[in-house]
ZAMARGU-4260 file (C-alpha; in steps of 0.2 Angstrom, whole numbers, plus 5000, padded with zeros to 4 digits):
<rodrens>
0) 5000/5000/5000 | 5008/5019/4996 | 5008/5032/5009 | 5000/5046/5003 | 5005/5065/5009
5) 4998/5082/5008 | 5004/5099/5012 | 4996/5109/5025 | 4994/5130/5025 | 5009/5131/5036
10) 5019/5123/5022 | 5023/5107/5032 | 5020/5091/5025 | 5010/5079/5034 | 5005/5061/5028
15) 4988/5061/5019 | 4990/5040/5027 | 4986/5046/5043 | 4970/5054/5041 | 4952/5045/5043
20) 4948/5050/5026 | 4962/5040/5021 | 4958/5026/5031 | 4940/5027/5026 | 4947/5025/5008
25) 4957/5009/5010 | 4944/5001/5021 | 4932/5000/5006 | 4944/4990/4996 | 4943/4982/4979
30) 4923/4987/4971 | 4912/4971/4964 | 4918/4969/4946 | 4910/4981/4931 | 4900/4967/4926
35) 4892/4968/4944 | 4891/4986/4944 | 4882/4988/4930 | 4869/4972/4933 | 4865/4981/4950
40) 4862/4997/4944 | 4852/5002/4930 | 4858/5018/4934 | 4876/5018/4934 | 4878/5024/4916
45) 4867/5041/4920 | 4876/5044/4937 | 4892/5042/4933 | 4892/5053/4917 | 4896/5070/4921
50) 4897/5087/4909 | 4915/5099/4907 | 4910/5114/4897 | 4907/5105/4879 | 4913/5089/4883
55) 4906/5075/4890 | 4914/5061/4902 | 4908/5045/4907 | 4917/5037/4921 | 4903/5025/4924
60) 4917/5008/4917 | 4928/5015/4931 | 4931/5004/4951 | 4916/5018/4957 | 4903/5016/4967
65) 4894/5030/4979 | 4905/5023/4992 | 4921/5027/4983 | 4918/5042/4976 | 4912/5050/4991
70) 4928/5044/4999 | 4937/5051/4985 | 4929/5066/4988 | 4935/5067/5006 | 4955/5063/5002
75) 4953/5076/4990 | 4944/5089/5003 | 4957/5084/5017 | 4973/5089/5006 | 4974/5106/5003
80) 4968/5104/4985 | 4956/5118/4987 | 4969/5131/4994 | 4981/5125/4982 | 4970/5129/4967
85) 4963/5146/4975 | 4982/5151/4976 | 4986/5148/4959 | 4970/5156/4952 | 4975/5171/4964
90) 4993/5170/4958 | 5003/5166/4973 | 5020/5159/4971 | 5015/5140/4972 | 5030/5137/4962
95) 5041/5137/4979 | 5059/5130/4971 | 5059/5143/4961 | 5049/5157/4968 | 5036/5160/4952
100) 5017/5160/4950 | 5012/5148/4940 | 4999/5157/4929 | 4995/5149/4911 | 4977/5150/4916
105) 4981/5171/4915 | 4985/5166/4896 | 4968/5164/4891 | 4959/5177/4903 | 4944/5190/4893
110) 4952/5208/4889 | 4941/5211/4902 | 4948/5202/4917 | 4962/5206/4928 | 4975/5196/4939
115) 4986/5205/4950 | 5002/5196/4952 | 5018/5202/4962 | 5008/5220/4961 | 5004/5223/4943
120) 4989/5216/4931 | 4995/5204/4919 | 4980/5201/4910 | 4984/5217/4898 | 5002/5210/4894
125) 4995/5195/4890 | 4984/5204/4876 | 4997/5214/4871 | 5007/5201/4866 | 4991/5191/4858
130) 4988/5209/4849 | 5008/5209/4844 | 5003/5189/4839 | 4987/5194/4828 | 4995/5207/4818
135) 5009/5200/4813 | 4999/5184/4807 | 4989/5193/4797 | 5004/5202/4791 | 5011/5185/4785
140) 4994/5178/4780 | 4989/5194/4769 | 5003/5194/4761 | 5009/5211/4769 | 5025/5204/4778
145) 5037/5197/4764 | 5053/5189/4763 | 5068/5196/4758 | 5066/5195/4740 | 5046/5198/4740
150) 5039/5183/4740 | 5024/5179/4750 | 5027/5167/4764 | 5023/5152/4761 | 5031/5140/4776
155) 5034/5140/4792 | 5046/5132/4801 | 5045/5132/4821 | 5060/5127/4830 | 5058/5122/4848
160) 5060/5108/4861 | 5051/5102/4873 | 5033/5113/4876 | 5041/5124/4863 | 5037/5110/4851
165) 5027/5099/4856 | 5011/5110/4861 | 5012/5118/4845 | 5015/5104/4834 | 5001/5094/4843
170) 4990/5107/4839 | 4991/5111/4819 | 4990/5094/4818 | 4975/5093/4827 | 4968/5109/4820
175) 4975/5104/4803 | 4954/5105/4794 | 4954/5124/4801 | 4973/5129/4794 | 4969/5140/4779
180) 4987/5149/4781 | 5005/5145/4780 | 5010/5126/4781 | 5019/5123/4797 | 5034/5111/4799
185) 5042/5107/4815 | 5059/5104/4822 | 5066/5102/4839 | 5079/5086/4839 | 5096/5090/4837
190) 5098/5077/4826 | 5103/5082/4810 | 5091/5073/4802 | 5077/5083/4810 | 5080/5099/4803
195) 5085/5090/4784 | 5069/5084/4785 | 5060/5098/4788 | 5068/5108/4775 | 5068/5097/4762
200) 5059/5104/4746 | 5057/5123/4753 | 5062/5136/4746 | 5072/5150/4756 | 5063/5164/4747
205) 5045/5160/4755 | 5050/5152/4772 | 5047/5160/4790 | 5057/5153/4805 | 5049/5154/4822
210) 5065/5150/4834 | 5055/5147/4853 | 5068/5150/4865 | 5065/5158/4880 | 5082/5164/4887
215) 5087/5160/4869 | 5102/5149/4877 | 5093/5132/4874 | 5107/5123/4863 | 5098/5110/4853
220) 5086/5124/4849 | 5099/5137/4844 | 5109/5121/4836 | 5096/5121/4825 | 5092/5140/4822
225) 5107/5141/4815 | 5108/5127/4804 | 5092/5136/4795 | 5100/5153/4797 | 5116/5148/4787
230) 5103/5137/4776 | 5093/5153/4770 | 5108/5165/4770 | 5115/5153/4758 | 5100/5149/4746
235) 5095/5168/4747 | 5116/5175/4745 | 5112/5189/4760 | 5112/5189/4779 | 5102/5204/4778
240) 5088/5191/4772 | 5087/5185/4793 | 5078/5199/4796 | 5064/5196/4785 | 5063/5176/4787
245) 5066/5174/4807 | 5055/5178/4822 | 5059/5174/4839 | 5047/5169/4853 | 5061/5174/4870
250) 5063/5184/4882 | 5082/5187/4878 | 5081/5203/4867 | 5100/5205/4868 | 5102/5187/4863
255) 5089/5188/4850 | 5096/5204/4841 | 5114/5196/4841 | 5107/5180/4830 | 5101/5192/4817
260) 5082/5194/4822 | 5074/5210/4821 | 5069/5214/4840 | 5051/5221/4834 | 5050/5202/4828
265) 5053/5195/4847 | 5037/5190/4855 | 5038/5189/4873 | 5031/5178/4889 | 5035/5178/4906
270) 5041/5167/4920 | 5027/5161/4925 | 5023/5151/4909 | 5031/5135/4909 | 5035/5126/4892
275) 5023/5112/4895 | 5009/5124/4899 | 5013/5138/4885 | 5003/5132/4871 | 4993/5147/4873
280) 5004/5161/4873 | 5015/5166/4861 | 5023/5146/4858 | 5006/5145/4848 | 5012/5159/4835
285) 5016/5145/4822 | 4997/5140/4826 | 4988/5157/4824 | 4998/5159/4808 | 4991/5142/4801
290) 4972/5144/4806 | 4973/5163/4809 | 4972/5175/4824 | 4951/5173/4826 | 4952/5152/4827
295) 4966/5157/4840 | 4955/5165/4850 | 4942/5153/4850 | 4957/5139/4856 | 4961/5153/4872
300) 4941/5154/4875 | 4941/5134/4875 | 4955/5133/4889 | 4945/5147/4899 | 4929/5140/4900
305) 4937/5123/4907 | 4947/5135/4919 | 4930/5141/4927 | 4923/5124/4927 | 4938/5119/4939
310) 4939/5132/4948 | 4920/5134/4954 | 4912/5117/4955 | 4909/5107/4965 | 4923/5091/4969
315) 4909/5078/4968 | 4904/5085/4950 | 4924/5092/4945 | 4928/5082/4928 | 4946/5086/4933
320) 4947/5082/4953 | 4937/5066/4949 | 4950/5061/4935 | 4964/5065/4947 | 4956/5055/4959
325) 4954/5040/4950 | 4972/5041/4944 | 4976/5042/4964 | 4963/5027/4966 | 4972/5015/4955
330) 4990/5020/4957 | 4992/5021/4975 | 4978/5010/4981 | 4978/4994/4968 | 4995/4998/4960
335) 4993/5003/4942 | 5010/5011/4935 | 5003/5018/4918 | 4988/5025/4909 | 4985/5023/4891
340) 4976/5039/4883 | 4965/5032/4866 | 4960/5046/4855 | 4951/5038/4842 | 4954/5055/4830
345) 4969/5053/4819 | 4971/5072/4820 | 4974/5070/4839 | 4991/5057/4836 | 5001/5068/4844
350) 4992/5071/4860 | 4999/5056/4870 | 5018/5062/4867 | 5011/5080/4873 | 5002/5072/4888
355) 5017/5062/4892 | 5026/5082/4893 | 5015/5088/4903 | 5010/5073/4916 | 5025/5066/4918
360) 5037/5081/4919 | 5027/5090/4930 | 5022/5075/4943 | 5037/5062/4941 | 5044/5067/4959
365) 5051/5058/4973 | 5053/5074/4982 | 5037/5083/4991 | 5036/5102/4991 | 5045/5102/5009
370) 5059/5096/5001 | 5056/5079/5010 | 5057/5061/5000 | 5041/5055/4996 | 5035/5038/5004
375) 5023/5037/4988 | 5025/5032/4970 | 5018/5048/4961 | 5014/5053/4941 | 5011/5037/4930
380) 5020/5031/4913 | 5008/5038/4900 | 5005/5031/4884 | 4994/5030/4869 | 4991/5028/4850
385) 4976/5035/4840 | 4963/5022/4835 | 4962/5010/4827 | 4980/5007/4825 | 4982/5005/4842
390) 4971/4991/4843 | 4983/4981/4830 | 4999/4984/4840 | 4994/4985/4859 | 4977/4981/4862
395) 4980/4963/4865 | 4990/4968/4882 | 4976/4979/4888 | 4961/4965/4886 | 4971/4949/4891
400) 4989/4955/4899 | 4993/4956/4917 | 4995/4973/4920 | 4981/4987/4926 | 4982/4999/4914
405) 4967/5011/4917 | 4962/5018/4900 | 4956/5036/4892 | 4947/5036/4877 | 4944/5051/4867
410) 4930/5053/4852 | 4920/5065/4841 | 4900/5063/4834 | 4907/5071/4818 | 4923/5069/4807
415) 4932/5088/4801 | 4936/5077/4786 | 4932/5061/4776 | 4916/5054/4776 | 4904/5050/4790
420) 4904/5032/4786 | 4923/5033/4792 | 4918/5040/4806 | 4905/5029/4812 | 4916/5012/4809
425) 4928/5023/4821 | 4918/5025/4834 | 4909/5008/4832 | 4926/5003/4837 | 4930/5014/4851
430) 4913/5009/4859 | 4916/4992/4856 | 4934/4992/4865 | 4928/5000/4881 | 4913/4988/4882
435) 4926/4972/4880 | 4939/4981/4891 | 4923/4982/4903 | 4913/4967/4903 | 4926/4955/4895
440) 4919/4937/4887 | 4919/4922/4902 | 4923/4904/4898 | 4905/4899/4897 | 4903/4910/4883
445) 4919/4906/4873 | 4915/4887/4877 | 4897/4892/4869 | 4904/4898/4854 | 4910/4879/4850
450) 4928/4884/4853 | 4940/4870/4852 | 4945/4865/4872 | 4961/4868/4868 | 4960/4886/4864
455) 4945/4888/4879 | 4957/4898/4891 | 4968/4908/4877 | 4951/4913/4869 | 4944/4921/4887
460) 4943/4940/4891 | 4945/4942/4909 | 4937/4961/4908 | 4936/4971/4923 | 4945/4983/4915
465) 4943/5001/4918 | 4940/5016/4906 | 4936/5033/4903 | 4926/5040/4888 | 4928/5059/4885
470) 4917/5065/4872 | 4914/5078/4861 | 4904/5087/4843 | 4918/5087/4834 | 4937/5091/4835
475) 4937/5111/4835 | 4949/5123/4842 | 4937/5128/4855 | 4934/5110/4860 | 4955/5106/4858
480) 4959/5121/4871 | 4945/5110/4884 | 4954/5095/4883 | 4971/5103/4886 | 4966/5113/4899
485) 4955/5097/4907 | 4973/5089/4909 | 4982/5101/4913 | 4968/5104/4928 | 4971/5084/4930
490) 4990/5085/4934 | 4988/5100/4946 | 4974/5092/4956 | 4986/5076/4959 | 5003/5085/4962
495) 4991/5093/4975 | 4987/5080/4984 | 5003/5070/4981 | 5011/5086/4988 | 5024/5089/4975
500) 5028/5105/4967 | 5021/5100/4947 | 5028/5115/4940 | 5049/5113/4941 | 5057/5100/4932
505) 5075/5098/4939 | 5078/5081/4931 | 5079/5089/4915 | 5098/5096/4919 | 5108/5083/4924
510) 5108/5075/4906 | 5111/5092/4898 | 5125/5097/4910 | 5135/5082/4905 | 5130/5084/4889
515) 5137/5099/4886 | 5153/5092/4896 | 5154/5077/4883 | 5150/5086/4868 | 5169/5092/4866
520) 5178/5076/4871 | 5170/5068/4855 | 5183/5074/4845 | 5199/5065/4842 | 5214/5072/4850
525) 5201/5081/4864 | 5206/5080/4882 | 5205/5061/4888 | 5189/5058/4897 | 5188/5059/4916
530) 5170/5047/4917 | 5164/5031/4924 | 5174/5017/4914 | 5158/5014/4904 | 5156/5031/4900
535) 5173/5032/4894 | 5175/5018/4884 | 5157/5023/4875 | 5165/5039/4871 | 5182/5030/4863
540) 5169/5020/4853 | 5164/5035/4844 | 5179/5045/4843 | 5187/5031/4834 | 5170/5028/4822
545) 5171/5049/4818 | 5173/5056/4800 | 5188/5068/4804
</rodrens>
């Protein structure tokens, strides 16, 4: 069984373990099986399906009863969540190992709205910048901002790492039926082969860069901003041409004028945006260039209305708490180590990668806010393919493998392209996989089928397997910012019950530190190595192997 802590108003961390809400939880132990549930309830599926601004969730194939819910409920009442969340909203420094607010929910607030942090509104910086963002896109997209040699943009490249990359790239593509601008092409792996790729088949005279670096110091990123900038300087004959074909999303001015990039072209955001979380601020530029500043702002109003949802309603009926709540429930109480997230939208293939991101960098922590090691496992491995493909790769581990491995699937009532047939088939299977991950197939009713005996026990579905379905009209930006902001809401309402701090991520810098140590021993004739045997002898490999 894990321990379980939270982190009181005084800033001391006590274990959650200890409480009788706790207690009251674990003394309810494993739930009757789904195929129990549901034949004692008739009700079950209208109880158990709850309503977050457009989208609809149905936890009712979930280990719930009244019972656990409500003891859910009380866990989440007894640690702090509430307090955490009002403190964030209010933009207190909840980021406490590196003294910030933690404010992405400011980046989608109305022109209307105001939130005071350290003494001044933020809310008109936030527009301002969107402003800067919206002029310039319809610069680009109306043909008024040209390259060098007047050609109309016609590319985009956006170069990034981490939630410089991966927020934005998941969203064209998910937004791809709405773009009507520039095409967009991502980079952010300092392999070589990255950057080749995405420049392949461009043309220099009608390409725009987006470098997203926010202290501009990022080395992979700037790696590979200047692999383009000697790429167009030398199909265009002109460095004046960076000027015209480079933007910067940074807070480095200094930095950003020295590469080359006209400063007026440097979009800004502040500290208290972190990368997995920045989708919405200026990161996005390579979005609102594709689908255009107005589609933009629909995507920001999706994330808002989600944001209002968590903050005022209640826990019992809080898509996001509950969620949390079941991820807690499985993981520290029956031992699940990783969720699978199913969107059966092809548009949406990226979204497990940028879940991984967000979940697993913000809550993989042994560390509790009081700088204490934790006695509990924390974030889960997430994981996950669009449908159907997934169901010819891993599916067979989910229905008959020995692993809990709660699911979350994703689906739309209406395809953005193709035709409806397509999408009924899709969906028939994504209903289908819940009710067999659910409900499952016993021997008797293999052994009724007139299944040979010897293939009886390979041909049965144990079921019991629990599953989420979020649903929703159809894939829009609107309805894209709800689902983000649902699980960003997801991973704060668990780091605040696990009591970790879900918004620093230290275990990113030990890799690049050594990194940066190793890079200049890889050249033959470099200072011998000072590592670990292994280390060194890996290092001899490749100096030896090395085009000189």
């Amino acid at each position: 069984m894990q321990a379980l802590s939270l982190l009181t108003g005084e800033n001391v961390q006590v274990e959650l373990t200890s409480t009788p809400q706790w207690r009251r939880l674990l003394e309810l132990g494993k739930p009757p099986t789904l195929r129990e549930l549901f034949a004692t309830d008739p009700d079950r599926a209208r109880r158990y399906r709850f309503g977050c601004a457009d989208l609809t969730v149905d936890l009712s194939k979930n280990w719930l009863t009244d019972d656990i819910l409500r003891a859910l409920v009380e866990v989440a009442d007894a640690s702090g969540l509430s307090d955490r969340r009002a403190a964030m909203f209010a933009g207190e420094h909840i980021n406490s190992t590196e003294d910030r607010a933690v404010l992405h929910v400011a980046l989608r607030l109305p022109r209307a709205g105001s939130l005071i942090v350290d003494g001044r509104d933020v809310v008109p910086d936030v527009h301002r910048v969107l402003d800067q963002m919206s002029a310039f896109a319809h610069a680009v997209r109306d043909g008024q901002h040209l390259g060098y040699t007047g050609r109309s943009i016609r590319t985009v490249v956006n170069i990034g790492i981490g939630g410089s990359d991966l927020g934005p790239a998941m969203a064209y593509e998910a937004l791809r039926s709405f773009a009507d601008g520039p095409e967009c092409r991502f980079v952010s792996n300092v392999d070589g082969a990255d950057i080749a790729t995405a420049l392949a088949g461009l043309n220099p005279e009608s390409t725009l860069f987006v470098v997203c670096s926010k202290t501009f110091t990022t080395i992979e990123t700037l790696t590979n901003a200047t692999t383009a900038r000697d790429w167009l300087v030398s199909g265009i004959g002109d460095e004046r041409a960076v000027a015209n074909h480079f933007v910067a999303v940074s807070t480095n001015a200094a930095a950003v004028g020295a590469f080359g990039i006209d400063p007026q072209n440097m979009f800004g955001f502040w500290d208290w945006v972190g990368g997995r979380y920045s989708v919405g601020s200026a990161i996005g530029l390579s979005l609102m260039l594709a689908v255009g500043p107005d589609r933009f702002s629909e995507f920001l109003a999706g994330f808002h209305t989600v944001d209002k949802d968590f903050l005022a309603v209640p826990t019992d009926q809080n898509v996001a708490v509950l969620l949390a709540l079941l991820g807690i429930w499985y993981a520290n109480v029956h031992g699940a180590q990783s969720k699978a997230v199913l969107p059966y939208s092809n548009d949406l293939r990226r979204l497990p990668a940028y879940l991984q991101q967000l979940d697993m960098e913000s809550n993989g922590k042994s560390v509790g806010i009081d700088g204490k090691l934790l006695a509990h496992t924390t974030g889960p491995v997430v994981w996950g393919e669009p449908g159907t493909n997934g169901q010819h790769a891993f599916y067979q581990l989910l229905h008959q493998g020995s692993w809990l491995i709660p699911c979350e699937f994703i689906g739309f009532a209406r395809p953005n392209r193709g035709p409806q047939h397509h999408q009924d088939l899709l969906m028939s299977n994504l209903f289908a996989q819940a009710e067999a991950l659910a409900f499952g197939k016993t021997s008797d009713e293999v052994a009724a089928e007139g299944v040979p005996p010897h293939q009886l026990n390979h041909r049965v579905f144990p079921g019991n397997r629990p599953s989420t379905m979020i649903l929703a009209d159809e894939l829009s930006p609107r309805i894209l910012g709800e689902l983000i902001a649902l699980y960003e809401h997801v991973v704060f309402a668990q780091g605040a019950i696990w009591g970790v701090n879900s918004f620093d991520q230290w275990g990113v810098e030990l890799g690049k530190a050594l990194a940066n140590r190793i890079t200049p021993e890889l050249v033959d004739g470099a200072t011998v190595p000072a590592h670990d045997s292994s280390t060194n002898a890996l290092i001899a490999w490749y100096r030896a192997r090395r085009p000189s």
